[in-house]
KOLKEKOL-685906 format. One line per 4 residues: for each residue x, y, z of C-alpha. Coordinates in steps of 0.1 Angstrom, whole numbers, plus 5000, padded with zeros to 4 digits. Layout:
N
X:Y:Z ~ ...
***
This chain:
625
5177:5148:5199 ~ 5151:5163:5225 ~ 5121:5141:5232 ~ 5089:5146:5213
5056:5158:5230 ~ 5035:5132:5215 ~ 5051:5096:5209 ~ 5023:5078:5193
5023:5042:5174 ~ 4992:5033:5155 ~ 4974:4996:5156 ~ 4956:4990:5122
4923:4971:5135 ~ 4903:4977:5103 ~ 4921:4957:5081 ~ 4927:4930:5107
4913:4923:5141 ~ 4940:4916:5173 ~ 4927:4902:5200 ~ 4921:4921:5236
4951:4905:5250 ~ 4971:4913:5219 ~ 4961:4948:5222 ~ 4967:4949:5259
5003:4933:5256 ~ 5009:4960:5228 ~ 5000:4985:5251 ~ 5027:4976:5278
5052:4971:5253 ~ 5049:5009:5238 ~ 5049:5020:5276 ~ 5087:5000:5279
5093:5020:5243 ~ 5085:5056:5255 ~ 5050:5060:5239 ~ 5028:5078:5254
4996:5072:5229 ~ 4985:5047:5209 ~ 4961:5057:5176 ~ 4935:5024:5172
4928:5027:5134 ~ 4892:5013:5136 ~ 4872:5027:5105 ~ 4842:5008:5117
4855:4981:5139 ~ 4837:4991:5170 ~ 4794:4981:5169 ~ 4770:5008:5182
4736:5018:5189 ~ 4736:5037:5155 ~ 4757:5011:5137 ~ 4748:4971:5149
4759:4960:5114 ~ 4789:4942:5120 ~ 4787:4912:5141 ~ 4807:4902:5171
4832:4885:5157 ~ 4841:4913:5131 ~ 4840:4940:5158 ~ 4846:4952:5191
4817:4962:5216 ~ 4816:4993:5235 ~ 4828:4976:5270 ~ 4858:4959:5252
4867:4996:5238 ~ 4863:5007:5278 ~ 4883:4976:5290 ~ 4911:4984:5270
4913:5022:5280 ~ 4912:5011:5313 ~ 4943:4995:5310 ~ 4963:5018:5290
4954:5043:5316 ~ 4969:5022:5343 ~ 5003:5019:5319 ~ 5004:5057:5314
4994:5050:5274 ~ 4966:5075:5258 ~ 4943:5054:5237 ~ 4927:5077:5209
4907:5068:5177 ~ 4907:5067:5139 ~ 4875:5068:5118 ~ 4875:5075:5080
4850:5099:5075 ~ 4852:5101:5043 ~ 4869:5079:5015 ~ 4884:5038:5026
4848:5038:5041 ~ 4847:5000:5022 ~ 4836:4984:5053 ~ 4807:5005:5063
4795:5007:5030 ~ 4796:4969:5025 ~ 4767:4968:5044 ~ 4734:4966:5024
4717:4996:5047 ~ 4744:5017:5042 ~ 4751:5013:5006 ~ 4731:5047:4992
4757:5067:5010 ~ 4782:5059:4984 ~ 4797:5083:4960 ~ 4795:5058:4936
4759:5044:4926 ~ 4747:5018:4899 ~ 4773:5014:4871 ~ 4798:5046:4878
4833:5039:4876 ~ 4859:5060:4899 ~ 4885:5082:4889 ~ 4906:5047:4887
4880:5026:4869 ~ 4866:5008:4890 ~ 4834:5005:4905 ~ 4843:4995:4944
4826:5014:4968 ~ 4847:5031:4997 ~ 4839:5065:4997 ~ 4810:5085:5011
4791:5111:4994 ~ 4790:5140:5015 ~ 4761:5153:4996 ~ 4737:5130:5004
4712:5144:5028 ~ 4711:5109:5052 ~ 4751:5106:5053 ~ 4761:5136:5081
4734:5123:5106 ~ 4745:5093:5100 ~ 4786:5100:5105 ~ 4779:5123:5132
4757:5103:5153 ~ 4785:5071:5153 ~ 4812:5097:5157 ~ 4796:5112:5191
4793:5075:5202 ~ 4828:5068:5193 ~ 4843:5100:5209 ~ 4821:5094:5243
4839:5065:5247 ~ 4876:5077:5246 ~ 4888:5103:5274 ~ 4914:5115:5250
4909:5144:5236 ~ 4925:5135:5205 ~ 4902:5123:5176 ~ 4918:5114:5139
4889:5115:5114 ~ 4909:5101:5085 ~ 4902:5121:5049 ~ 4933:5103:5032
4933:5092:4994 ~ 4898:5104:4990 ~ 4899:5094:4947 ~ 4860:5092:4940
4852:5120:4951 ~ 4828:5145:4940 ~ 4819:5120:4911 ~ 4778:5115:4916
4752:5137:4896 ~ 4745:5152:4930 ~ 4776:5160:4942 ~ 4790:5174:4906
4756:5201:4908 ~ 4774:5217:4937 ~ 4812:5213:4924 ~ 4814:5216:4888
4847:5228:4884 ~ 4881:5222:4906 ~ 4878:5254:4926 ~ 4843:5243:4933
4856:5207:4946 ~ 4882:5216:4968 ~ 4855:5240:4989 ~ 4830:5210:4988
4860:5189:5005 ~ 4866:5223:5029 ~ 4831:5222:5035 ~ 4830:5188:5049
4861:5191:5070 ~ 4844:5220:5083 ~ 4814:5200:5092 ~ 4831:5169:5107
4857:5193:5128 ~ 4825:5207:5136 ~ 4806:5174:5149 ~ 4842:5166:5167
4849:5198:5190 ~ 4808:5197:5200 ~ 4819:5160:5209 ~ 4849:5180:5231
4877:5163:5208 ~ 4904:5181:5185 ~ 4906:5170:5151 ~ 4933:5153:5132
4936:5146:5095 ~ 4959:5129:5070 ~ 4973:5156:5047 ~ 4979:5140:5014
4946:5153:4996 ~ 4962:5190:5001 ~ 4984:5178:4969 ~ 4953:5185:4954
4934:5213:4973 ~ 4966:5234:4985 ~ 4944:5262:4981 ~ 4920:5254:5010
4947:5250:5036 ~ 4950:5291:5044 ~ 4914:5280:5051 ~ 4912:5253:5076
4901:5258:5113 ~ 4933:5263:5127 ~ 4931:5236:5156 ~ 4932:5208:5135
4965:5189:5139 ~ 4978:5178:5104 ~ 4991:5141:5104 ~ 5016:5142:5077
5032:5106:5062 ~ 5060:5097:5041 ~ 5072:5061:5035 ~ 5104:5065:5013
5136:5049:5025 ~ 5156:5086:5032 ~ 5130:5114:5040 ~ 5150:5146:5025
5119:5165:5020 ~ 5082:5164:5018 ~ 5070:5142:4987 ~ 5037:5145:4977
5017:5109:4975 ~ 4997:5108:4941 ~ 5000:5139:4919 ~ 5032:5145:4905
5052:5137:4935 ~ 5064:5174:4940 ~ 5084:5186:4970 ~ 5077:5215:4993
5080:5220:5034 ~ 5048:5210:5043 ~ 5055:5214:5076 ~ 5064:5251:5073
5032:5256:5056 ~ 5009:5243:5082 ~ 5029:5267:5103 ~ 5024:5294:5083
4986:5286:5088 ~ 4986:5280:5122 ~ 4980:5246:5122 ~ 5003:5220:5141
5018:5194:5126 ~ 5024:5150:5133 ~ 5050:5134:5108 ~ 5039:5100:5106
5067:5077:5093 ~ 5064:5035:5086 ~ 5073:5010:5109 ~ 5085:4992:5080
5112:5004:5072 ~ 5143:5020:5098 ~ 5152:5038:5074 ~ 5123:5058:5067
5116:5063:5105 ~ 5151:5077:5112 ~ 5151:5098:5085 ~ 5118:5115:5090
5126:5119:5126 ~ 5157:5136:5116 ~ 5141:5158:5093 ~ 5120:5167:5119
5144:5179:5139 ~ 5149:5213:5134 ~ 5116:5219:5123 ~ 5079:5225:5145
5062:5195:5151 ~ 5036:5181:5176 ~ 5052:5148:5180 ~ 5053:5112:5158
5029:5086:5149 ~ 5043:5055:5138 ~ 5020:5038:5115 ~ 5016:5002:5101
4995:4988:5079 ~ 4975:4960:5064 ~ 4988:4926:5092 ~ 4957:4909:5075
4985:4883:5057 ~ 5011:4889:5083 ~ 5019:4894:5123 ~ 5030:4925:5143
5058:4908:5158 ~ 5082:4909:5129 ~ 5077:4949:5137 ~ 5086:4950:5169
5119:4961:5166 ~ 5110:4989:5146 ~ 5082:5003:5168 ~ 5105:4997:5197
5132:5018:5178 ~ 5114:5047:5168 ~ 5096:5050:5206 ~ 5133:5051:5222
5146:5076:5193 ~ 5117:5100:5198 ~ 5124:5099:5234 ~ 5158:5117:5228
5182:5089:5226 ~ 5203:5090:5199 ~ 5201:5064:5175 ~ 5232:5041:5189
5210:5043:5222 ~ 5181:5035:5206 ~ 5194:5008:5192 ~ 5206:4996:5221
5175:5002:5241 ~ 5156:4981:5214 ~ 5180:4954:5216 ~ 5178:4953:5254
5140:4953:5255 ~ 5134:4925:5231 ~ 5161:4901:5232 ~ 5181:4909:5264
5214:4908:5243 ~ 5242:4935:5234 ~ 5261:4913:5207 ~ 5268:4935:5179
5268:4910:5154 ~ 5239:4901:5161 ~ 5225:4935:5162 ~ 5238:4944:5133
5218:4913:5116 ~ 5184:4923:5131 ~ 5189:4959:5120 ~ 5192:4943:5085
5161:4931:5085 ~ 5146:4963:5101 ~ 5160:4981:5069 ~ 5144:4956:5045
5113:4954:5062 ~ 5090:4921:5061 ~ 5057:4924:5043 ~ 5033:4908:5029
5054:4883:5004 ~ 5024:4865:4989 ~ 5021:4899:4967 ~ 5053:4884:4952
5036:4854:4939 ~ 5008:4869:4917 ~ 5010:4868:4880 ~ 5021:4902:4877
5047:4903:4899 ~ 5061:4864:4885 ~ 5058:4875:4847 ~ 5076:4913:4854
5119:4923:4862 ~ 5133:4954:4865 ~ 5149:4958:4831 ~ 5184:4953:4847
5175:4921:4857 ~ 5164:4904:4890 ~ 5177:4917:4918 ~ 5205:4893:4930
5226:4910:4955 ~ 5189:4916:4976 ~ 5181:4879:4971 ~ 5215:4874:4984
5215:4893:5012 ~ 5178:4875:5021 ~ 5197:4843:5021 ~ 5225:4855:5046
5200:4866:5073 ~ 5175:4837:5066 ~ 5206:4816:5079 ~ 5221:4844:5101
5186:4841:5121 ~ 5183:4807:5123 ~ 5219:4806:5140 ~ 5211:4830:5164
5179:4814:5172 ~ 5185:4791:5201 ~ 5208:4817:5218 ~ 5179:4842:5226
5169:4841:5258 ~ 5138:4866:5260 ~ 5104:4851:5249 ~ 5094:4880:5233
5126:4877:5211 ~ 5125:4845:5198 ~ 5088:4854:5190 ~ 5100:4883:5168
5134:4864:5151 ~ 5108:4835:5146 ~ 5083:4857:5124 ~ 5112:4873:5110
5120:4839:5101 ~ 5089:4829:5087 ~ 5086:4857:5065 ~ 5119:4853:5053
5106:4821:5036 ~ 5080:4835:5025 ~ 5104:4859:5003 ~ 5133:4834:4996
5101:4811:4981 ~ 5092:4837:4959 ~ 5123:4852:4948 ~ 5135:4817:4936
5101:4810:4920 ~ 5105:4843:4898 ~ 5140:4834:4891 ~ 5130:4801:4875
5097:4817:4856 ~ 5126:4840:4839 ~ 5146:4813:4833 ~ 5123:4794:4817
5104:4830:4791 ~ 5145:4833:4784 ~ 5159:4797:4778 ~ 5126:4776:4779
5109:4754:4805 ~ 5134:4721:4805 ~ 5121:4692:4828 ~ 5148:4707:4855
5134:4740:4859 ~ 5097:4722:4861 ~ 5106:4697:4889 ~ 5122:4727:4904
5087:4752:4903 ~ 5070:4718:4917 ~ 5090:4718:4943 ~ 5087:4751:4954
5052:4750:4956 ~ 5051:4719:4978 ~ 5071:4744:4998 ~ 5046:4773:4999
5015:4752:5007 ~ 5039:4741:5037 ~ 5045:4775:5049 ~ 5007:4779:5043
5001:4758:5068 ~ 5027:4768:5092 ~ 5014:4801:5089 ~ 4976:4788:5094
4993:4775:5128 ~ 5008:4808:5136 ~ 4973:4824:5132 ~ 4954:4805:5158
4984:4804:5181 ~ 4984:4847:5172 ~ 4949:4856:5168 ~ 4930:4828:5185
4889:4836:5181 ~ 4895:4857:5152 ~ 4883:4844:5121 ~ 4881:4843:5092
4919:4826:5091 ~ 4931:4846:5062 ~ 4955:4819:5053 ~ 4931:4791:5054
4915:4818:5029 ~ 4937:4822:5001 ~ 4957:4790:5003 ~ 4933:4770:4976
4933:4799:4951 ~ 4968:4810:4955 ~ 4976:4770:4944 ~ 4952:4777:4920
4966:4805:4904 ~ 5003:4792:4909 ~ 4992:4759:4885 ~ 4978:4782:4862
5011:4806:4858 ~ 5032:4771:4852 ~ 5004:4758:4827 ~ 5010:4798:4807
5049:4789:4808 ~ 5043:4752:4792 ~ 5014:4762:4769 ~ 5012:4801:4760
5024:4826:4735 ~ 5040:4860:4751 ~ 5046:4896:4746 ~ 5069:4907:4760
5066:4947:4772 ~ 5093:4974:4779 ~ 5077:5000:4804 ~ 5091:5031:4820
5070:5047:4850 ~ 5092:5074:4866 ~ 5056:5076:4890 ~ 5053:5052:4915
5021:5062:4920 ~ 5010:5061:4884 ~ 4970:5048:4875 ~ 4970:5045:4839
4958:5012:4830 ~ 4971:4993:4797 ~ 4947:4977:4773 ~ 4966:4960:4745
4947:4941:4716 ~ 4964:4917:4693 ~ 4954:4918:4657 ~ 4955:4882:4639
4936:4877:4603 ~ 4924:4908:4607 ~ 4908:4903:4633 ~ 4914:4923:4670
4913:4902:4705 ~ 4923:4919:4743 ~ 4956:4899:4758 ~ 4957:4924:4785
4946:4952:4807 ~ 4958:4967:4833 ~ 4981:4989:4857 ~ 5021:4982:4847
5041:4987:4876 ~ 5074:4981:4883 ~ 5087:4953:4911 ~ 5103:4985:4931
5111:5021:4926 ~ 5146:5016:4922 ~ 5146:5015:4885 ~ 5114:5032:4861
5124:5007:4834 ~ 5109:4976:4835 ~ 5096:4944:4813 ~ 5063:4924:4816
5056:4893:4800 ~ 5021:4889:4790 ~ 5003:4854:4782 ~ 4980:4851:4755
4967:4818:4737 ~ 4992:4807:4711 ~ 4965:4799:4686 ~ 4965:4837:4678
4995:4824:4654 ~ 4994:4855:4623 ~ 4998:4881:4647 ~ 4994:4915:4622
4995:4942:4645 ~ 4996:4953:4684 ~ 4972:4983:4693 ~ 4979:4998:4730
4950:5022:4746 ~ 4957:5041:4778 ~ 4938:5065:4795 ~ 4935:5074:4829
4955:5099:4856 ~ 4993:5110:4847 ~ 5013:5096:4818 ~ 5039:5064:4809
5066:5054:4786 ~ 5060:5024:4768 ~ 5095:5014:4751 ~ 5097:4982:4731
5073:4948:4729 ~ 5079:4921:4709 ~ 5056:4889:4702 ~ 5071:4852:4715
5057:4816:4703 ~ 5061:4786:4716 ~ 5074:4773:4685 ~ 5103:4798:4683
5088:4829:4661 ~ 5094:4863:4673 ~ 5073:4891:4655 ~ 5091:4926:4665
5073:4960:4654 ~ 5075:4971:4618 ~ 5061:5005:4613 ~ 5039:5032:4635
5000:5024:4615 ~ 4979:5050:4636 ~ 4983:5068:4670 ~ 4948:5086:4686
4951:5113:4720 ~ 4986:5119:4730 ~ 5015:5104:4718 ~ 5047:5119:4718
5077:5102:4696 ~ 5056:5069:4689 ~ 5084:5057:4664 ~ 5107:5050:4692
5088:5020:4699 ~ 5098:5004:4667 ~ 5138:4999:4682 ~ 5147:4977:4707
5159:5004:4733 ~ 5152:5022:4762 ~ 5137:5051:4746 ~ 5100:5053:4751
5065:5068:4734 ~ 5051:5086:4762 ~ 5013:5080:4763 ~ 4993:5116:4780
5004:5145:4800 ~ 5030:5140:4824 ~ 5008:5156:4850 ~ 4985:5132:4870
4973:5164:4888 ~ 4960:5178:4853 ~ 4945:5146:4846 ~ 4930:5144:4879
4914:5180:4875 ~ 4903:5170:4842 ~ 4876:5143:4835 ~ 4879:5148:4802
4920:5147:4798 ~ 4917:5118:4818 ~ 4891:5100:4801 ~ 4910:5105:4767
4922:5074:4752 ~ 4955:5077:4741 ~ 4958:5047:4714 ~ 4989:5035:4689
4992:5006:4662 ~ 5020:4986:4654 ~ 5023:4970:4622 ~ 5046:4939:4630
5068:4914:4614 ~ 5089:4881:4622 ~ 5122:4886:4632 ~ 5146:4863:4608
5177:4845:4628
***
């Protein structure tokens, strides 16, 4: 494979500080690597004339931005920015000064139903003096000439009464999102920088592309394991060469695969191959409950495969540069957990993720495969000789038991909504949370040994609620009623929310709403258990309202007590919107009623389709022994 112009890696900073020193020891590594750039994803993280908001703690001034290019220069490493200019604009709009800029105002709900505020409106005559002036501040402070203005998962947009006068059709909103490329690419080249942007809104607005100013360098990600193709990100997932279409336009191209996974960044790479491309950025995300360090491995991977080593030799380089070893067993163990990846594993602990299996069942030859390098690392352990190794098998470590923890913890919530919570399985989830308020605190350790001066301590954070909300999923297993909900989302990406009301004397209460999704995307089909207060005890009927982007199957759902009733569904009483084969919810199968269009992208273009409610009733009645 022949080296790649630009070698970049990406540092998320928005989501969570790193230190100075962190940042500088980042930088030598990717120089050992073969990067030649770094991208700082910043959003606002760095205070200015034209935005003091954030305080010192929560942001980097402008001589700490000029320290640190300073060094990468010295290293031979390009430092170049990321601000969103556009949608995750959360943390400059958290600010009470800044707040009118937002698309959303008052009590408007996005195109997901929420009301959160993290996206500009471009039509608001105080926001492009405002973006402009902090993006000429930014840009005067990087050499590069390389500026990445964001423009990714941009949902609420053209929402607000003023921006809808302008755009009220689709047409109409993909030139209002043209327009404001124009006008940031615009603000950017008078600043002496070339633009890039994240390509996944042109799922949307593939019409505009034939119109874009033809320097702008598209940064185009995909995070599946095996890249075989481009993917689109929300809408309908279709596939098409993206990159041969920002040829075909003129404009170059950056694939920009996940460091967590080595799966994903071989394969993109080698889809690269043969195709036009700029170079690589290597993005990670979202370290606010985790460390870099357990990614090392990757980003040292992907830097010595873009450099034209094959993938033995990069491999080996990475092997070489962090642990100072060439033991193929033990090589082989590390890239096991390179293919697994190590993320944030308190996800794993929430209710929805305790109370929902893949309908085949929890996943036992990945749990056991967790358990072999959990105890394959800790073997290997004292042998390292490198620091920087035994830093990274260490976290690796660490986050292993974060997963192990959670993966037993579901397996004895199932255990107990199949075959009942006995005193044995109890003492068992006791003991495992003992467990995770230990690794709390190992982990609150890790932090100030990691990020010292940084605060807030994110695990410091959530460690009382997350015990909180741990006691409260055991006190559901001793003392609630379930339903228990057969799903099938072939989207990954679905946003339908589920609101199901139980009926009971005739009268209707809400048990639930929100977003099914499965555990992984290796199966559509999957079950939730749903608590709901046992003293709803003449359960009539289940109603189940969805609205929203796209469509879903729901399959089956059946009532549990604590007592030992089960009511199953009896007959279809009414369905409302669109409902296609609703009677196949009445057998316990795999079939589904599929709830919508199966477009998200016409549901998306439509506020209407994706404001209908599409509603059904089940009649129900107790399953005899």
């Amino acid at each position: 494979m022949s080296a790649m112009q630009l070698r970049l890696a990406q540092l998320d900073l928005a989501r969570q500080m790193e230190t100075p020193q962190f940042i500088c020891d980042f930088i030598d590594f990717a120089a050992r690597c073969q990067y030649n750039g770094i991208m700082l994803y910043l959003e606002d993280r760095i205070r200015t004339a034209s935005y003091p908001y954030p305080t010192a703690e929560e942001s980097y001034s402008e001589e700490q931005i000029r320290s640190l290019l300073a060094y990468a220069e010295q290293k031979g490493i390009e430092l170049f920015p990321c601000v969103s200019t556009l949608g995750h604009a959360e943390r400059f709009l958290r600010h009470k000064p800044l707040q009118h800029l937002a698309e959303l105002q008052g009590d408007m709900k996005g195109r997901f139903g929420g009301s959160h505020k993290d996206a500009f409106c471009p039509k608001h005559p105080e926001f492009y003096p405002f973006m402009e002036a902090y993006l000429h501040e930014v840009a005067a402070l990087f050499p590069s000439p390389y500026f990445h203005a964001g423009l990714d998962e941009v949902w609420d947009f053209n929402l607000c009464p003023r921006c809808r006068a302008d755009a009220a059709d689709h047409l109409a909103e993909a030139r209002l999102f043209l327009q404001h490329i124009e006008r940031i690419h615009a603000c950017l080249k008078k600043a002496g920088k070339r633009m890039l942007m994240w390509s996944d809104m042109f799922d949307n607005y593939r019409n505009i592309i034939q119109d874009l100013p033809p320097d702008i360098i598209m940064v185009d990600w995909q995070y599946q394991q095996d890249v075989r193709s481009y993917q689109g990100h929300l809408l309908d997932i279709s596939e098409e060469d993206r990159i041969a279409l920002n040829e075909k336009h003129g404009l170059e191209t950056i694939i920009a695969p996940s460091v967590s996974s080595i799966g994903n960044l071989r394969s993109f790479i080698e889809y690269a191959e043969n195709r036009k491309v700029l170079g690589c950025l290597v993005t990670s995300w979202e370290k606010k409950l985790s460390f870099y360090q357990r990614s090392l491995p990757n980003f040292a991977y992907a830097g010595f495969l873009m450099s034209g080593l094959s993938e033995e030799e990069a491999v080996q380089a990475m092997m070489q540069e962090l642990f100072g070893a060439q033991d193929k067993l033990f090589e082989a163990g590390i890239k096991q957990g390179m293919t697994g990846g190590f993320r944030n594993h308190f996800a794993q602990l929430s209710e929805s993720r305790l109370f929902s299996r893949n309908f085949f069942g929890l996943p036992y030859a990945l749990m056991q495969t967790d358990e072999w390098l959990y105890h394959f690392l800790q073997h290997y352990l004292p042998q390292i000789k490198k620091e920087a190794g035994r830093q990274v098998c260490k976290d690796m470590l660490l986050s292993l038991r974060q997963k192990r923890l959670a993966q037993s913890l579901k397996k004895l919530f199932h255990d107990s909504l199949d075959r009942g919570l006995s005193a044995e399985r109890r003492a068992g989830i006791k003991r495992i949370f003992v467990e995770i308020e230990q690794v709390l605190a190992e982990l609150e350790n890790e932090w100030e040994q990691k990020r010292p001066g940084i605060v807030p301590n994110s695990f410091t954070e959530i460690k009382a609620g997350l015990m909180e909300k741990l006691s409260k999923n055991l006190d559901s297993l001793e003392q609630c009623a379930f339903l228990r909900l057969r799903c099938c989302a072939p989207d990954q990406f679905i946003v339908q929310p589920v609101s199901i009301l139980l009926c009971c004397d005739s009268l209707w209460h809400k048990i639930f709403q929100e977003n099914l999704k499965p555990d992984s995307s290796e199966t559509a089909l999957f079950e939730r258990f749903i608590p709901f207060k046992p003293s709803l005890e003449r359960p009539e009927a289940l109603r189940f309202e969805l609205s929203g982007l796209g469509g879903r199957g729901l399959c089956y759902a059946e009532l549990r007590y604590p007592d030992g009733r089960v009511f199953v569904p009896e007959a279809v009483s009414a369905v409302g919107g669109i409902v296609e084969h609703p009677e196949h919810m009445l057998d316990n199968d795999v079939n589904w009623a599929w709830f919508g269009k199966q477009s998200s992208k016409e549901a998306f273009q439509s506020p209407a389709l994706s404001a209908l409610r599409h509603t059904l009733i089940l009649s129900l009645k107790e399953r005899r022994p």
